[in-house]
C-alpha positions in Angstrom: 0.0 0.0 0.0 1.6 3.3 -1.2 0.0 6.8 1.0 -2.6 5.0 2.6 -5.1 7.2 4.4 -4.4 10.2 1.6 -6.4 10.8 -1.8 -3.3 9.5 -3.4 -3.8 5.8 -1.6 -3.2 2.7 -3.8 -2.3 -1.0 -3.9 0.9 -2.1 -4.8 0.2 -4.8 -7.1 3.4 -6.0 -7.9 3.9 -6.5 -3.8 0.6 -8.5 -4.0 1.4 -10.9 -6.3 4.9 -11.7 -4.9 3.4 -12.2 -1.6 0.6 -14.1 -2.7 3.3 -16.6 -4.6 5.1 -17.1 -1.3 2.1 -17.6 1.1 0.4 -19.9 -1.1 3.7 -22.3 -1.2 4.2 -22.1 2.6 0.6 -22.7 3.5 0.4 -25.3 0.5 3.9 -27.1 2.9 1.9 -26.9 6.2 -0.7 -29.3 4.3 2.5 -31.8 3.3 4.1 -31.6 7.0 0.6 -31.7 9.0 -0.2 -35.1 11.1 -3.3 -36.4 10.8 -5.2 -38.1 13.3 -6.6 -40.3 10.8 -6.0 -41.1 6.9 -9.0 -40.5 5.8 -8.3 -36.8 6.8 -5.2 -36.7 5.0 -6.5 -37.6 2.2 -9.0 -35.0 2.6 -6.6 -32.3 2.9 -4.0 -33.1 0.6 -6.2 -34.5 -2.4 -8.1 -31.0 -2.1 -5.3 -28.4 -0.7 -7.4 -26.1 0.4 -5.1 -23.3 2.8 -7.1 -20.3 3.3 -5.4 -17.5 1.8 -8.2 -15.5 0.2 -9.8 -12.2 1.4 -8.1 -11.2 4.6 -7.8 -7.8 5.0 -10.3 -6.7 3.1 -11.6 -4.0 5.6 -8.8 -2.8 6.2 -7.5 -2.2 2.6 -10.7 -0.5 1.8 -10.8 1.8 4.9 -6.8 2.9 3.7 -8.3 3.5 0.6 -10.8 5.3 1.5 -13.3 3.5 0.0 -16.4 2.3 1.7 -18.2 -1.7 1.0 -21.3 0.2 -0.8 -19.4 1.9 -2.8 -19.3 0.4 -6.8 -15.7 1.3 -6.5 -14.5 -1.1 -3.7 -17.1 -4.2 -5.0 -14.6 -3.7 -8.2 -11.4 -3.8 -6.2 -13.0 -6.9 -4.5 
């Protein structure tokens, strides 16, 4: 984020990505090293790889923005 809280606020996108890449593979290794109580589990978890990285921060990136969740501008950035 670049001047948040300012009328010149904006996402680094480039930042983004690069993060995104690098959480994804870690959470994506937590799936490989996790013990499960029972196979049928692990097969769950590994067969779909599901890790959670998706919309955290929203809020929060909105508010720096200075965008509001009504507004057609933020359901775009969204």
């Amino acid at each position: 984020m670049h001047d948040p809280f300012t009328d010149r606020a904006r996402l680094d996108l480039e930042a983004i990505r690069k993060t995104a890449v690098v959480a994804t593979r870690m959470m994506d290794n937590v799936i490989d090293a996790s013990l499960f109580p029972l196979e049928k589990q692990a097969a769950q978890a590994r067969g779909t790889r599901h890790i959670g990285l998706g919309l955290t921060g929203l809020a929060d990136t909105l508010i720096m923005l200075g965008l509001h969740y009504a507004d057609e501008n933020a359901r775009e950035l969204a």
